[in-house]
C-alpha positions as CSV (number, residue, x, y, z in Angstrom):
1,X,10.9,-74.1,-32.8
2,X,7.4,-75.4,-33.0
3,X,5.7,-72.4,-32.4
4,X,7.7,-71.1,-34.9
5,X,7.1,-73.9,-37.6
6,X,3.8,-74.9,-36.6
7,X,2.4,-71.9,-39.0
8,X,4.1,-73.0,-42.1
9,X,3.1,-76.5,-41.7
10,X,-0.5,-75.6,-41.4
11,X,0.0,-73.3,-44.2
12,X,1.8,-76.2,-46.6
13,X,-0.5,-78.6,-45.6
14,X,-3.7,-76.9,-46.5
15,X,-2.5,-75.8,-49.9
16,X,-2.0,-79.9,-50.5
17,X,1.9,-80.2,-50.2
18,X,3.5,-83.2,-48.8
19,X,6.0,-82.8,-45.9
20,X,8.5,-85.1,-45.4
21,X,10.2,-84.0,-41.7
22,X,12.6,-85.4,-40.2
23,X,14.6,-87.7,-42.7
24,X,18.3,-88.9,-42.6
25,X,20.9,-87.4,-45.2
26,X,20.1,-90.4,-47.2
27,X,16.7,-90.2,-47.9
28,X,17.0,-86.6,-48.4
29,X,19.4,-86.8,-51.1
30,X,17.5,-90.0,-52.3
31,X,14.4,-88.0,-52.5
32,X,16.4,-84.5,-53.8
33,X,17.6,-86.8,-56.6
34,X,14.1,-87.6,-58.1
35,X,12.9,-84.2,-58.0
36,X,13.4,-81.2,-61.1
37,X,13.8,-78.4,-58.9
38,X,13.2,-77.0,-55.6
39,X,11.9,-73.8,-54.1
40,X,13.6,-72.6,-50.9
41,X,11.8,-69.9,-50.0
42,X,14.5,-68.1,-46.8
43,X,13.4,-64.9,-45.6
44,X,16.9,-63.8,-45.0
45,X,17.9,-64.7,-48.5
46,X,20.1,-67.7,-49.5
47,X,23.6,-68.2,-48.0
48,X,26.6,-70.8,-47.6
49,X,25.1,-71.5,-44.1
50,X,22.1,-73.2,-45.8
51,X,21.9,-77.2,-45.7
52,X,18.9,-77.5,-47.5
53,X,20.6,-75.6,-49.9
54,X,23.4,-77.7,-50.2
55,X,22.1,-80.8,-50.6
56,X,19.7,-79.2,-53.8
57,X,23.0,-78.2,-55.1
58,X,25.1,-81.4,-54.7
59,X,21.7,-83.8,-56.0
60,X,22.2,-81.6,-58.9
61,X,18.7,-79.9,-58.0
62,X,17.4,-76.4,-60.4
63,X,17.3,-74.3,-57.1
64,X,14.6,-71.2,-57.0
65,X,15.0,-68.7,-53.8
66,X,15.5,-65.1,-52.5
67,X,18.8,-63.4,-52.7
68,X,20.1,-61.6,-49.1
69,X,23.2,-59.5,-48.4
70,X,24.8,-62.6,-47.2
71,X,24.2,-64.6,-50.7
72,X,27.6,-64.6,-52.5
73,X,28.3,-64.3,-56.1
74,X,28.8,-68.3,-56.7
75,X,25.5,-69.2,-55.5
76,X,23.6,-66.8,-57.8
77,X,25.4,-67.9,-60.1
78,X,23.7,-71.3,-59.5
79,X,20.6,-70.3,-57.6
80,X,17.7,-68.2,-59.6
81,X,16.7,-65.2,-57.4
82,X,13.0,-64.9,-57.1
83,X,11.2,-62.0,-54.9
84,X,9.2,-63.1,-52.2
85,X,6.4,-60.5,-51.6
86,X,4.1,-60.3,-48.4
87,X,0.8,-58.7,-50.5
88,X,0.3,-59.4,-54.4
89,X,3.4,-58.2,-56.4
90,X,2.9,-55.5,-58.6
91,X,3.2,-57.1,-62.2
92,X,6.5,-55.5,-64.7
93,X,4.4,-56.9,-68.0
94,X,2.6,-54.2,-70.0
C-alpha cells in the first residue's frame, strides 16, 4: 500500500493540502461535518463499495467524483460526475 500511496501523498502535500490519515469513524464524521463538499477523485469511478463515500453522504457532504460502470443510478443521483483527465482537458466553451 505504501508504494502505492506514497505518490499521492507527495503529490497532495506539495500542492498545500492537509492530510488527515488515519482517524477513527468519529473524527471523520466530525471533521466531514464541518466541511461544504468533498472531492473523491476514484479512478474506477464511484460505487456502493466506497467508505469514504459513505460517510460524505451520511455527514450530509456535496460529493464531487468520477462515474464507473459500477456507479448505480442512486448515487448519481446524489454524487455530481466530474471527468478526471490524465493531460489538460479539451475545453466544450466556445
Amino acid at each position: 500500500f505504501r508504494d502505492y500511496a506514497l505518490p499521492f501523498l507527495e503529490t497532495a502535500r506539495s500542492a498545500g493540502i492537509a492530510l488527515h490519515l488515519d482517524q477513527t469513524p468519529e473524527a471523520v464524521a466530525g471533521r466531514l461535518s464541518t466541511v461544504g463538499y468533498a472531492y473523491l477523485p476514484f479512478p474506477d469511478g464511484v460505487s456502493i463499495k466506497r467508505s469514504s463515500l459513505m460517510a460524505a453522504m451520511l455527514n450530509g457532504v456535496i460529493t464531487l467524483a468520477p462515474y464507473g460502470d459500477l456507479t448505480d443510478d442512486w448515487i448519481r443521483s446524489f454524487v455530481a460526475g466530474v471527468i478526471i483527465c490524465a493531460r489538460p482537458c479539451a475545453s466544450s466553451g466556445s
